[in-house]
ROKOL-154403 format. One record per residue: residue number from 1; residue in one letter; z, y, x of N, C-alpha, C in turn. Coordinates in Angstrom, 2 decimals. Layout:
ROKOL-154403
R    i  aa      n.w      n.v      n.u     ca.w     ca.v     ca.u      c.w      c.v      c.u
R  NUM   A        Z        Y        X        Z        Y        X        Z        Y        X
...
END
This chain:
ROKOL-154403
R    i  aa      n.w      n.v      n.u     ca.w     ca.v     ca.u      c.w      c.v      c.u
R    1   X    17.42    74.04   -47.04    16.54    72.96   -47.48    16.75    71.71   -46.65
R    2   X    17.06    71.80   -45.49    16.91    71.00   -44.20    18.12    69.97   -44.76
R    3   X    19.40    71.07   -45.01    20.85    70.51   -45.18    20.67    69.36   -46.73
R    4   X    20.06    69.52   -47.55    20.04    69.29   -48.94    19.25    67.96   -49.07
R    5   X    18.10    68.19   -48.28    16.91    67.14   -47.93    18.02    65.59   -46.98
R    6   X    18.81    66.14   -46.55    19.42    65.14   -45.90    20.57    64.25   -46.30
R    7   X    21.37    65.56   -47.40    21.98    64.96   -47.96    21.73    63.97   -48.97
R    8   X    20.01    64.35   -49.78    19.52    63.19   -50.88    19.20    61.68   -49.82
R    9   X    18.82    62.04   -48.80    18.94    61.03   -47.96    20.16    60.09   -47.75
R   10   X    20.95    60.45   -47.77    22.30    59.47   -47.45    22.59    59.02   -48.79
R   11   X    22.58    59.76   -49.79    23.19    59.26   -50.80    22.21    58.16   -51.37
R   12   X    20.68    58.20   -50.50    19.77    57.21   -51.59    20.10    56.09   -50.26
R   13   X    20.52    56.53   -49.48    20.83    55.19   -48.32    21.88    54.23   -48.42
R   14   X    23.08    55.17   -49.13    24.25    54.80   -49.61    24.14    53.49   -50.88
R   15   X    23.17    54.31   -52.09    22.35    53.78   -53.03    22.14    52.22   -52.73
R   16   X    21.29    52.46   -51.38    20.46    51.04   -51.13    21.27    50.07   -50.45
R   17   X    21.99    50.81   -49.87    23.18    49.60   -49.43    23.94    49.25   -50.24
R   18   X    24.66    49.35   -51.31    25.13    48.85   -52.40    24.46    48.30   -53.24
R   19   X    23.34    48.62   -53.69    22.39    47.69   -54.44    22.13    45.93   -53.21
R   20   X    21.49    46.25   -51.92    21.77    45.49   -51.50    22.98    44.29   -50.84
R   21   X    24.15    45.23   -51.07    25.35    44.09   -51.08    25.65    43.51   -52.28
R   22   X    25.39    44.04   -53.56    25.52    43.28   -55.19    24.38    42.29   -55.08
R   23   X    23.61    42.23   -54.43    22.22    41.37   -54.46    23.31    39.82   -53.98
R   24   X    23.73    40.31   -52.54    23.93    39.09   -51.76    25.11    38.41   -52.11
R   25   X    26.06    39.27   -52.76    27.01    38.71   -53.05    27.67    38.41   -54.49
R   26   X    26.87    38.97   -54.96    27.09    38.10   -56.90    28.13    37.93   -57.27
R   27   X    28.47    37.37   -57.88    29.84    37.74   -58.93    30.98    38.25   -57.74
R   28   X    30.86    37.65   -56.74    32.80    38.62   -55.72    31.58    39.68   -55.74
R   29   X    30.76    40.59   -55.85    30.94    41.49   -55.17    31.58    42.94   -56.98
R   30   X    31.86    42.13   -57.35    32.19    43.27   -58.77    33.85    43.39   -58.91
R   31   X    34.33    42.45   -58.26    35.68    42.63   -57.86    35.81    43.21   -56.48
R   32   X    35.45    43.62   -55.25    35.48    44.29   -54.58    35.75    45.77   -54.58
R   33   X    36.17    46.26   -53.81    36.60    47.94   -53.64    35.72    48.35   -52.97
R   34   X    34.93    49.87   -53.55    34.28    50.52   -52.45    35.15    51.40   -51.76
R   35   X    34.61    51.84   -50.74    35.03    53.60   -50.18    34.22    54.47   -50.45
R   36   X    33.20    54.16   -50.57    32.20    55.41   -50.64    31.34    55.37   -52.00
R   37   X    31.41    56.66   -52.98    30.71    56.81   -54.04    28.84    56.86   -53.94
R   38   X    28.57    56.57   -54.78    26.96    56.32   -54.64    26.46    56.93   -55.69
R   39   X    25.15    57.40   -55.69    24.71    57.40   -57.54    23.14    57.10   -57.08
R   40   X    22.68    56.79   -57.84    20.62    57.20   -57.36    20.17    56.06   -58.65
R   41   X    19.13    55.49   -58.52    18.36    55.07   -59.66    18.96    54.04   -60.27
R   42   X    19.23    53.24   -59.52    19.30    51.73   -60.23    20.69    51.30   -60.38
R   43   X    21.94    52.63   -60.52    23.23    52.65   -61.16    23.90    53.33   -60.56
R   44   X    25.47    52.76   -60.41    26.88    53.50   -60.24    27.56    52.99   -59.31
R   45   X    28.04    53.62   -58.30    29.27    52.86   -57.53    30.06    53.84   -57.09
R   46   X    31.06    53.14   -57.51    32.05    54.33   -56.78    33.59    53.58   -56.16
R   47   X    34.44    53.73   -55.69    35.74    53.44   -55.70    36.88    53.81   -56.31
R   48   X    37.67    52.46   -57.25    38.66    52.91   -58.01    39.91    52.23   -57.62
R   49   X    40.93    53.28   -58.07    42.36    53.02   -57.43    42.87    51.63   -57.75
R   50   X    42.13    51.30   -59.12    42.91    49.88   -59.80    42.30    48.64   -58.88
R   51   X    41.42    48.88   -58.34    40.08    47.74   -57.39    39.47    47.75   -58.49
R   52   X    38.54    48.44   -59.81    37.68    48.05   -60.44    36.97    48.91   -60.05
R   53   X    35.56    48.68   -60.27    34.54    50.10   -60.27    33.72    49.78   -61.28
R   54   X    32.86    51.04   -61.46    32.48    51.33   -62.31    31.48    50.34   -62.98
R   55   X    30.95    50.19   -64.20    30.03    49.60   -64.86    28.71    50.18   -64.38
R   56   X    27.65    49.27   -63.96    26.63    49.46   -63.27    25.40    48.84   -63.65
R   57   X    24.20    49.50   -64.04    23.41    48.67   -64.61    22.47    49.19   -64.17
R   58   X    20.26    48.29   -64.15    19.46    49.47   -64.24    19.07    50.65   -64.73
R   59   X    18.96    51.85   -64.27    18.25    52.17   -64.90    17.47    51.88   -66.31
R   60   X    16.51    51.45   -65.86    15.44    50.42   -66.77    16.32    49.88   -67.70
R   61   X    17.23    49.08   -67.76    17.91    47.88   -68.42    18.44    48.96   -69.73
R   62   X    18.57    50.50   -68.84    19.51    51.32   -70.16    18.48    52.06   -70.63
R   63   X    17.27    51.82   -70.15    16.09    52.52   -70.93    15.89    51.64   -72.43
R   64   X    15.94    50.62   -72.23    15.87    49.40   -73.04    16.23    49.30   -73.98
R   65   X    17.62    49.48   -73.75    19.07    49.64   -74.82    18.60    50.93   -75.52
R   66   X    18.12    52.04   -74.97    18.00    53.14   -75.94    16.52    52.83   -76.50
R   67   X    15.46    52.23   -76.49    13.91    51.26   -77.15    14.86    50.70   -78.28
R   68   X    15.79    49.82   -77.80    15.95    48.73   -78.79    16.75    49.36   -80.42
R   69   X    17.81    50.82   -79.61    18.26    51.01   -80.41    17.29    51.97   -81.27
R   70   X    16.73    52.56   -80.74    15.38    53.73   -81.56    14.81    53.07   -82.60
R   71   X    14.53    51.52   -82.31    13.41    50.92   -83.04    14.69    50.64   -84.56
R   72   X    15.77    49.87   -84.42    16.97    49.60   -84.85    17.04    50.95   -86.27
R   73   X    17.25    52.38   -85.30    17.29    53.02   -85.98    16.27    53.28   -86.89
R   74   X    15.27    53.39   -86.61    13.96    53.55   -87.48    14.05    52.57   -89.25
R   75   X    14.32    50.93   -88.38    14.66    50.62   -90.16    15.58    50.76   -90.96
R   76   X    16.50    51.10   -89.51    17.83    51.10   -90.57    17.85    52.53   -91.53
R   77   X    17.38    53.58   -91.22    16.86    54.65   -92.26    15.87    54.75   -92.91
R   78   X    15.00    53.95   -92.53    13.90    53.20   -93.88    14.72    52.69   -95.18
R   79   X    15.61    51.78   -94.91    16.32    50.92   -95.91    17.51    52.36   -96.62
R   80   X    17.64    52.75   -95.89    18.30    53.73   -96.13    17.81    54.87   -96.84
R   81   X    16.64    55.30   -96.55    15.91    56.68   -97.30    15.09    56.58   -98.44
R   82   X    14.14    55.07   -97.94    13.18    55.02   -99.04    14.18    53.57  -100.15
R   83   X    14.80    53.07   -99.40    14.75    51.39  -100.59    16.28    51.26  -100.90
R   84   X    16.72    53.06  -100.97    18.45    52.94  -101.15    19.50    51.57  -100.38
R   85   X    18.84    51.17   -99.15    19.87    49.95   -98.41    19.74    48.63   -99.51
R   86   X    18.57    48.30   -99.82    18.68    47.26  -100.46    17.81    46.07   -99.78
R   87   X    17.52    46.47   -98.52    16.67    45.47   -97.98    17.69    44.39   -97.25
R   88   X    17.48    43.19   -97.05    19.00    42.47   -96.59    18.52    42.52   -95.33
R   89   X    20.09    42.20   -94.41    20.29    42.44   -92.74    20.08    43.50   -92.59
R   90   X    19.18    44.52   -92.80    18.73    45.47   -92.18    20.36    46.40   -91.80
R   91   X    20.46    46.38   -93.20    22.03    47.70   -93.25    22.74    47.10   -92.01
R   92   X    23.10    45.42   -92.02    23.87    45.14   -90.75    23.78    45.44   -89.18
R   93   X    22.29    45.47   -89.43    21.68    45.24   -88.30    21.47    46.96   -87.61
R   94   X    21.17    48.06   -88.19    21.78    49.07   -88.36    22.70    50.00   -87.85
R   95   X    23.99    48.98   -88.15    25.48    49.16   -87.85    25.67    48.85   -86.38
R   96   X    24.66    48.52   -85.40    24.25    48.50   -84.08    23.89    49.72   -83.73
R   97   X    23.29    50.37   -83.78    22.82    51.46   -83.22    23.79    52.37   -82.89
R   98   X    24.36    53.20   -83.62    25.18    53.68   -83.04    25.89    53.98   -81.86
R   99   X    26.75    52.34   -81.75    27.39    52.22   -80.48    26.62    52.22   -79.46
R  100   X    25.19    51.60   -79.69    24.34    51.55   -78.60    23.49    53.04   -77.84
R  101   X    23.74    53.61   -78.38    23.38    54.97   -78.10    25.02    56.03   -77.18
R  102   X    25.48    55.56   -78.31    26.92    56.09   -77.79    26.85    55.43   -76.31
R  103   X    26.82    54.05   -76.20    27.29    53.81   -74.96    25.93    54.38   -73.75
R  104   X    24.73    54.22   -73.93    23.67    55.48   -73.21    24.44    56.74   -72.69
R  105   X    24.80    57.21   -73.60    25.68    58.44   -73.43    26.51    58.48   -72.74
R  106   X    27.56    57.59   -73.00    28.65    57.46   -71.66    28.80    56.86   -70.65
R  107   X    27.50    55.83   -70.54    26.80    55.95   -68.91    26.38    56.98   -68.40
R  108   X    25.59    57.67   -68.55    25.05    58.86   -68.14    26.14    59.60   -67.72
R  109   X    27.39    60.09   -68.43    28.36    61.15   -68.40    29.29    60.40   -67.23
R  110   X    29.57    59.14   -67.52    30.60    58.90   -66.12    29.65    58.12   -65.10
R  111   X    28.29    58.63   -64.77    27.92    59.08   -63.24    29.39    60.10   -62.58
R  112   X    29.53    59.28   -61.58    30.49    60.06   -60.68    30.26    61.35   -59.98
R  113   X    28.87    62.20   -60.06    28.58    63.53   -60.12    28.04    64.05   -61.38
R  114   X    28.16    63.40   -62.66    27.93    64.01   -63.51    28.54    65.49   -63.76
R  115   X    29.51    65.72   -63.29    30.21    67.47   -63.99    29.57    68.33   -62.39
R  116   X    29.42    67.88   -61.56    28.82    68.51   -60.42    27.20    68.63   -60.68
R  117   X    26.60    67.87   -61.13    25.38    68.65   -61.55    24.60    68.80   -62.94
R  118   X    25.70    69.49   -63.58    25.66    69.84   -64.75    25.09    69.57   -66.07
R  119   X    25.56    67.62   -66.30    24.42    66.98   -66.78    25.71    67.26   -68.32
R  120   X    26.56    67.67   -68.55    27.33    67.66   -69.94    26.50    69.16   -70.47
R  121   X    26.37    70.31   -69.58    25.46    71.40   -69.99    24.20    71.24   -70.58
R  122   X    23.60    70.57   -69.70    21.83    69.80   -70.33    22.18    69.45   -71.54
R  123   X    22.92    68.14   -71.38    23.33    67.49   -73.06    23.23    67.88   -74.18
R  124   X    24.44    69.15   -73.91    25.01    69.92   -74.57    23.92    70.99   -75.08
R  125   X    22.69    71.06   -74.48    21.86    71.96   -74.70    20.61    70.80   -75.55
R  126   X    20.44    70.25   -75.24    19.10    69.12   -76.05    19.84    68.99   -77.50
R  127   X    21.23    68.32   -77.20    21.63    67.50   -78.52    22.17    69.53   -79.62
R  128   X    22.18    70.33   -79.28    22.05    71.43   -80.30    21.15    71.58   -80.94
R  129   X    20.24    71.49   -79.99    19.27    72.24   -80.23    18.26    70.96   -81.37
R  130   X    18.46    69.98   -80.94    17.71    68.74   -82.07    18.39    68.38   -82.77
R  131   X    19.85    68.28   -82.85    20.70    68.44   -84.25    20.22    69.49   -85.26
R  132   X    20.05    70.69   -84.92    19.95    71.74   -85.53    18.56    71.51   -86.80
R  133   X    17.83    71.04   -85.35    16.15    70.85   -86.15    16.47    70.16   -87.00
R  134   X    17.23    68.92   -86.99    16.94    67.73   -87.92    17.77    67.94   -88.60
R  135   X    18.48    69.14   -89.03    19.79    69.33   -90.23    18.71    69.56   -91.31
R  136   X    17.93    70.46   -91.55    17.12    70.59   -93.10    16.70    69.31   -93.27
R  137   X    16.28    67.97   -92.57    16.04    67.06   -93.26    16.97    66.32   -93.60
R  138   X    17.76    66.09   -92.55    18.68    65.49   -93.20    19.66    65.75   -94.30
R  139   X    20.02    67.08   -94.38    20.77    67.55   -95.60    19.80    67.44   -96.69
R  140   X    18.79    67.49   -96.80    17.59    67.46   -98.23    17.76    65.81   -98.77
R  141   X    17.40    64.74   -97.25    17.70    63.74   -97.10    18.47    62.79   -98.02
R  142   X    20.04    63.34   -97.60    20.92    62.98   -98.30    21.77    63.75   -99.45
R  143   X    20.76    64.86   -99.47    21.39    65.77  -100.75    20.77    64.93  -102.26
R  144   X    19.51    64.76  -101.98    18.63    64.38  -102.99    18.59    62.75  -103.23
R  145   X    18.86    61.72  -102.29    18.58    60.55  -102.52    20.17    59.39  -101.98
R  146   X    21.25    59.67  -101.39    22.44    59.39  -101.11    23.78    59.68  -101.35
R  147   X    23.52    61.47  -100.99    25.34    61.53  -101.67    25.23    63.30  -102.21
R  148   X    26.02    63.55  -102.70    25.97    64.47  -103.45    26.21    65.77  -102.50
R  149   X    27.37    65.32  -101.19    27.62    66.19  -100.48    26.56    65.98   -99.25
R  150   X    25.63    67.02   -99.38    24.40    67.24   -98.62    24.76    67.36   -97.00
R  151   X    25.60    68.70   -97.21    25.86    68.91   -95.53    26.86    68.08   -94.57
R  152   X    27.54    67.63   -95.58    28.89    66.56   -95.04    28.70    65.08   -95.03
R  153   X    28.72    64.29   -94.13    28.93    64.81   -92.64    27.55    65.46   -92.39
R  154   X    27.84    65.94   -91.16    26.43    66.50   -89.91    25.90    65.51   -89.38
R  155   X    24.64    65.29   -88.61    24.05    64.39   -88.57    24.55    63.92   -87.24
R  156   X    24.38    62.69   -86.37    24.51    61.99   -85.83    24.63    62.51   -84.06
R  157   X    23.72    63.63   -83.78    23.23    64.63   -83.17    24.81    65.09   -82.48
R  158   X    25.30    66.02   -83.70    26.37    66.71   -83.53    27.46    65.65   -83.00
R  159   X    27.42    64.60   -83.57    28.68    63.31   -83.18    28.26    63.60   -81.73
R  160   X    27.45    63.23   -80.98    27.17    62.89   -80.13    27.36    64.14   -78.84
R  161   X    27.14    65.28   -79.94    27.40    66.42   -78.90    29.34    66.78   -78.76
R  162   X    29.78    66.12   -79.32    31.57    66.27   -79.40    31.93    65.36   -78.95
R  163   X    31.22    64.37   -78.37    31.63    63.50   -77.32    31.67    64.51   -75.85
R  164   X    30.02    65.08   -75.90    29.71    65.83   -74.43    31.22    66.14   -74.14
R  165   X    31.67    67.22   -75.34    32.23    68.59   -74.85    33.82    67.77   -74.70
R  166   X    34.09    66.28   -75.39    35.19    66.17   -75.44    35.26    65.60   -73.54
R  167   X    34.41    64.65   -73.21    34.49    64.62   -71.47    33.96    65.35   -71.00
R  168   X    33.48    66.45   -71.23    33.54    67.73   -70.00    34.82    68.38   -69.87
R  169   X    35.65    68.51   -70.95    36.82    68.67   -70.87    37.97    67.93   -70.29
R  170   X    37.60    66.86   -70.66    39.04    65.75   -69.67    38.32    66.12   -68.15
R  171   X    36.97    65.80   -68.11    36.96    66.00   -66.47    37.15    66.85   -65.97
R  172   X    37.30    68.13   -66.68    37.65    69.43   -65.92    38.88    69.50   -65.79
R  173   X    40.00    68.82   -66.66    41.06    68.16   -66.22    42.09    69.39   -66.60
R  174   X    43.59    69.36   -66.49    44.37    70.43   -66.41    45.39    70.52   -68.16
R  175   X    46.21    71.30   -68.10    46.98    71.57   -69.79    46.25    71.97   -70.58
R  176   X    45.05    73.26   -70.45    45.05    73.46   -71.36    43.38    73.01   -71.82
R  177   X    42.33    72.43   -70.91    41.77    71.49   -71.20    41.61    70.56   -71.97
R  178   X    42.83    69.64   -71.87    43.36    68.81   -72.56    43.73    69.25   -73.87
R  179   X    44.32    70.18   -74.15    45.07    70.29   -75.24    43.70    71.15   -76.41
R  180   X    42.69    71.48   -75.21    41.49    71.69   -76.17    40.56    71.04   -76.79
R  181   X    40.74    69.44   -75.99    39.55    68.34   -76.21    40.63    67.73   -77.31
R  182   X    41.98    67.32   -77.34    43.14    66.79   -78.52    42.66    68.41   -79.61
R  183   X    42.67    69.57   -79.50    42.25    70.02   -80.92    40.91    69.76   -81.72
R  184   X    39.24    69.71   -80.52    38.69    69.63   -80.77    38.15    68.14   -81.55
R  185   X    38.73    66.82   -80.60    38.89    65.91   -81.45    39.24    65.76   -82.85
R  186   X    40.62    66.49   -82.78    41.30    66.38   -84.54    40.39    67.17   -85.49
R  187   X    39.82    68.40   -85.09    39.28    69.22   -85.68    37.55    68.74   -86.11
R  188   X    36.85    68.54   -85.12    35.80    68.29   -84.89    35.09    66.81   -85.99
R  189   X    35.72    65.80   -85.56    36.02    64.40   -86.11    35.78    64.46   -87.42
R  190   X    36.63    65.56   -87.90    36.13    65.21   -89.22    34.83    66.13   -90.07
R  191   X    34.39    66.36   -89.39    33.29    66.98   -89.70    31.50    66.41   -89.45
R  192   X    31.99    65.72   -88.11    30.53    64.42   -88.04    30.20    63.50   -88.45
R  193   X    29.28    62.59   -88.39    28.84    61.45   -89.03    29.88    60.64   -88.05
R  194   X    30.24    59.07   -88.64    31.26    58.24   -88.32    32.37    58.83   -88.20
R  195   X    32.62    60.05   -88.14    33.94    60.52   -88.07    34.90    60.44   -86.95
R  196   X    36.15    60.46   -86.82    36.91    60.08   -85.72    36.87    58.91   -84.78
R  197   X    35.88    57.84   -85.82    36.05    56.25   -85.17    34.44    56.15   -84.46
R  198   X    33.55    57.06   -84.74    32.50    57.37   -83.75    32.71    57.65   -82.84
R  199   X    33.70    58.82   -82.36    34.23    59.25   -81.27    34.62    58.82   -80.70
R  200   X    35.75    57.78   -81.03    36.49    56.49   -80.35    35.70    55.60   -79.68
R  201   X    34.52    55.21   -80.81    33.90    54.13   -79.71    33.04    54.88   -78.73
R  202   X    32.76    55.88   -78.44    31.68    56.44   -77.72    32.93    56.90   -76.29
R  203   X    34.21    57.14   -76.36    35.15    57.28   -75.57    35.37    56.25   -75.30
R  204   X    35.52    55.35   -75.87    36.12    54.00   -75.21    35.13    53.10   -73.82
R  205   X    33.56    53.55   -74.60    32.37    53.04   -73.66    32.26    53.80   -72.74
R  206   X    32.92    55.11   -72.87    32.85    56.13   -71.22    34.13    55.49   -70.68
R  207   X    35.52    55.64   -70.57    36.04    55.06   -70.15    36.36    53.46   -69.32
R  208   X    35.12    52.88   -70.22    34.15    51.23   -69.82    33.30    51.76   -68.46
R  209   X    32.65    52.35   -69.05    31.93    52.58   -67.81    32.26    53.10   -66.55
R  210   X    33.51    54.22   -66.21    34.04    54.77   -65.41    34.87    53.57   -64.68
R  211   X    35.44    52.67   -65.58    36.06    51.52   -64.82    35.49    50.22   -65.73
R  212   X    35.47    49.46   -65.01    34.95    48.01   -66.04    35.63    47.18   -65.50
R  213   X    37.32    47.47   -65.96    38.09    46.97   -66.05    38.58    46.26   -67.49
R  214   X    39.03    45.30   -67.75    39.41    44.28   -68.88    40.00    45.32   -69.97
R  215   X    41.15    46.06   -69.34    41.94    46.40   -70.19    41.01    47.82   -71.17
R  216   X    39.82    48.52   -70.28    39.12    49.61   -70.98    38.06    48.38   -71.41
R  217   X    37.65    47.47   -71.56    36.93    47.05   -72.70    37.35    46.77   -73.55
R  218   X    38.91    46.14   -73.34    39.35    46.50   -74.77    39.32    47.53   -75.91
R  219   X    39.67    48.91   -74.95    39.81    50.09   -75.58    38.21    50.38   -75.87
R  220   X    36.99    49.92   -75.63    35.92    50.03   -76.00    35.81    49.07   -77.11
R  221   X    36.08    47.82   -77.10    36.10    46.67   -78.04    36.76    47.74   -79.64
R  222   X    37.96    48.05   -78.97    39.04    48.78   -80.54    38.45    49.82   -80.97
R  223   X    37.50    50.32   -80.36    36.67    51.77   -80.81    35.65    51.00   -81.55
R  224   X    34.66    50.43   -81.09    33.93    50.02   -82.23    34.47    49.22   -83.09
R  225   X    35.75    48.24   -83.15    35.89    47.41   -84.04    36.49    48.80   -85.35
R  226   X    37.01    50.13   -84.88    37.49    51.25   -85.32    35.98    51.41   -86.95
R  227   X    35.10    51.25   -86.20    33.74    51.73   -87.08    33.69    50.80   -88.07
R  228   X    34.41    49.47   -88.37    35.03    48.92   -89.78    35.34    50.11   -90.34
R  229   X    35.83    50.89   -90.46    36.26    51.95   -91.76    35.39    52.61   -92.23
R  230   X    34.27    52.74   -91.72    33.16    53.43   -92.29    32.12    52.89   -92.56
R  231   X    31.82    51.27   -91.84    30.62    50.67   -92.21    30.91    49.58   -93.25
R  232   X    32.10    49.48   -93.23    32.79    48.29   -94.71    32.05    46.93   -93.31
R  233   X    32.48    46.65   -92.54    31.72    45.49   -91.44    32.04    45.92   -90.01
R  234   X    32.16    44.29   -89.40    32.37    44.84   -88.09    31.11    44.68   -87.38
R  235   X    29.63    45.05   -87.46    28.41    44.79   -86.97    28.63    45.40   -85.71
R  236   X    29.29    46.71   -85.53    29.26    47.39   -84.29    29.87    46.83   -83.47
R  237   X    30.17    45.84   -83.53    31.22    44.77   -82.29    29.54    44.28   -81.70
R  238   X    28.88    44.00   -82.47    27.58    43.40   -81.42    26.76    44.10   -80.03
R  239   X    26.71    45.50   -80.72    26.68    46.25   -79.44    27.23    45.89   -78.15
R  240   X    28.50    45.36   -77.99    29.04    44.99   -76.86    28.34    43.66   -75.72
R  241   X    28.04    42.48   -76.53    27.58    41.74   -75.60    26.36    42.08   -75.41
R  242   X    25.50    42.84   -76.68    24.26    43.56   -75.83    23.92    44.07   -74.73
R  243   X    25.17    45.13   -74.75    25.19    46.15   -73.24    25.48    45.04   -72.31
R  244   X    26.67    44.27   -72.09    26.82    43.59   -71.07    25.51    42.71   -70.68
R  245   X    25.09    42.20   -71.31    24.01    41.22   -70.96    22.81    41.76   -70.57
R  246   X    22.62    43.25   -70.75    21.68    43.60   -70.22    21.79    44.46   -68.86
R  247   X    22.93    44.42   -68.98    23.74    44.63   -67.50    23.51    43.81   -66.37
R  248   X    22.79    42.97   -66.78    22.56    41.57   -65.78    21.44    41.63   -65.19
R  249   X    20.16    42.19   -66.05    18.91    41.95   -65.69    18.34    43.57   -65.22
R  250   X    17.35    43.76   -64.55    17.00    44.73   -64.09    15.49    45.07   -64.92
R  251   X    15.48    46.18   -65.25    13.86    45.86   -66.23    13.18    47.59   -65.57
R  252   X    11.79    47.27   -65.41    11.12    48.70   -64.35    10.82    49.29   -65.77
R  253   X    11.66    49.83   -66.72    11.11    51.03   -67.75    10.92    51.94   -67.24
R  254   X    10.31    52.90   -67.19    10.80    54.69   -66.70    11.44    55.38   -67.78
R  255   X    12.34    56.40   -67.31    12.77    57.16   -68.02    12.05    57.87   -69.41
R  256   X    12.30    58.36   -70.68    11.55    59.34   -70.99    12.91    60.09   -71.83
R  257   X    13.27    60.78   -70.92    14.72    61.93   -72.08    14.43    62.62   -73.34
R  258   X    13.45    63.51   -72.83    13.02    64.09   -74.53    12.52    63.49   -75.14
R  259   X    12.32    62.35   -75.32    11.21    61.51   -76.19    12.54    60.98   -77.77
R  260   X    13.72    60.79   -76.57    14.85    60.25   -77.66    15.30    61.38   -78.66
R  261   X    15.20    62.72   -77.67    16.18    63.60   -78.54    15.27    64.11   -79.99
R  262   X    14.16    64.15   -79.25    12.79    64.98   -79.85    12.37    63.51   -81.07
R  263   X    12.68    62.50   -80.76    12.22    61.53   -82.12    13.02    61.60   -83.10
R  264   X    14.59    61.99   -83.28    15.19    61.82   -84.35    15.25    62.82   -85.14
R  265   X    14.66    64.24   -85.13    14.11    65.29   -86.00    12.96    64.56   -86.63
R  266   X    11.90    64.45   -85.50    10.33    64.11   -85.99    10.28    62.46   -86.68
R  267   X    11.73    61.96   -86.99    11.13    60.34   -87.96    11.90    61.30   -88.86
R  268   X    12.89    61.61   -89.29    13.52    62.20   -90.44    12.86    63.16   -91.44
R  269   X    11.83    64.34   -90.71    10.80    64.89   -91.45     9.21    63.95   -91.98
R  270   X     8.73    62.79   -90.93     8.34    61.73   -91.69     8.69    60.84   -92.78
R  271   X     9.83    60.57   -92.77    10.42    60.21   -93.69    11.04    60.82   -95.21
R  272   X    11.22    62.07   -94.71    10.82    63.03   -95.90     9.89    63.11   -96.83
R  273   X     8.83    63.31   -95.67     7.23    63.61   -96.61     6.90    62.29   -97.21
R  274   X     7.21    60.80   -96.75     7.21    59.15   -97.41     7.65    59.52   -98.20
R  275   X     9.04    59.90   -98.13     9.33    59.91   -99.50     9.03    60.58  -101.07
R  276   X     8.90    62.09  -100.53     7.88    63.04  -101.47     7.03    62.43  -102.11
R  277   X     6.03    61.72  -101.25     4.84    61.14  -101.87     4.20    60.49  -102.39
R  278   X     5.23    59.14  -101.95     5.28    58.05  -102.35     6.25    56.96  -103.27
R  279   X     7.67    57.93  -103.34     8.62    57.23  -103.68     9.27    58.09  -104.33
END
């Protein structure tokens, strides 16, 4: 206990000294190299071989991003469930969410002890288990009022859980790792909602985040501009200066984890019974 108690100590000391050198030194201090990795509330630091490090934001600021996108989502499956997408902007506006969630996700995952304390397992255990719930609505969902093929794709849930398993796999690193996250990709992809180009952008924003270097925002930029093939629009490009800009400001949200996983079953069976009853 003694040993463990001391070690949360250094690392929240570590924490505070890096938060306090980004304070004093403002824009040079994001081109700088660390030596020593950090993690604790209010972001990421670590040291990378290229001199970039990682993408770093509040806490709070990414509580925000997942508010803004919840609310986002809410009309955009209103317009979607009850008014067949005929309400204007909304569908565009919509075509945000996604990425914005995706990229939640791959902050969280490239924390630099993320595979050390077993946060792709958790994941991997919430997003089953509330995919699962929210499959009878959603297949009724879109069996009865969108497309003919009910179960195809899977809901949004599952996308999100084939991201987990595709970076728990690169980070565990090795041949045949690899050659399981390249089958599961090819294989997997086409079976979720957005398809292969969901995956892309939700890889491209982990890779952003692990380095926030120019050349991986590109490869984050080409992943969502990727989600043109499925949204007929490039709306999901907006996601991007969102995240960054809120990268800037620090906001005191608190956390609430199950609140996200546990809302997208419980609006989809509301939205059910709207519809039953009313429409």
């Amino acid at each position: 206990m003694k040993g463990r108690a001391s070690k949360v100590k250094s690392n929240a000391r570590a924490d505070a000294l890096w938060v306090e050198s980004r304070a004093s030194a403002g824009v040079a201090a994001r081109s700088a190299t660390l030596d020593v990795a950090a993690v604790g509330g209010r972001g990421i630091a670590c040291a990378s071989r290229q001199g970039h490090r990682p993408w770093a934001m509040a806490d709070g600021s990414l509580e925000a991003i997942k508010w803004a996108a919840l609310v986002l989502m809410v009309f955009d499956h209103v317009n979607k469930y009850l008014y067949a997408e005929k309400l204007p902007v909304i569908f565009q506006l919509g075509r945000i969410v996604m990425p914005m969630f995706g990229f939640v996700l791959a902050y969280n995952l490239a924390r630099p002890d993320a595979l050390a304390r077993g946060v792709h397992g958790r994941m991997m255990y919430r997003l089953t288990l509330m995919g699962l719930a929210a499959s009878p609505m959603f297949i009724i969902l879109n069996g009865m009022y969108v497309t003919a093929n009910a179960w195809w794709p899977v809901n949004i849930l599952f996308m999100l859980l084939l991201v987990v398993s595709l970076t728990y796999l690169i980070d565990r690193g090795g041949a045949k790792c690899y050659a399981l996250a390249a089958a599961l990709f090819i294989l997997g992809g086409a079976f979720v909602e957005y398809l292969w180009m969901g995956v892309l952008c939700c890889l491209g924003a982990w890779l952003f985040c692990r380095e926030a270097s120019p050349s991986r925002l590109l490869l984050w930029f080409l992943g969502a501009l990727a989600l043109s093939v499925v949204n007929g629009n490039a709306w999901a490009l907006a996601a991007i200066p969102i995240v960054l800009m809120a990268g800037r400001v620090a906001l005191p949200l608190p956390r609430r984890t199950w609140v996200f996983y546990a809302f997208y079953p419980a609006h989809l069976m509301l939205l059910l019974f709207v519809r039953l009853e009313w429409f």
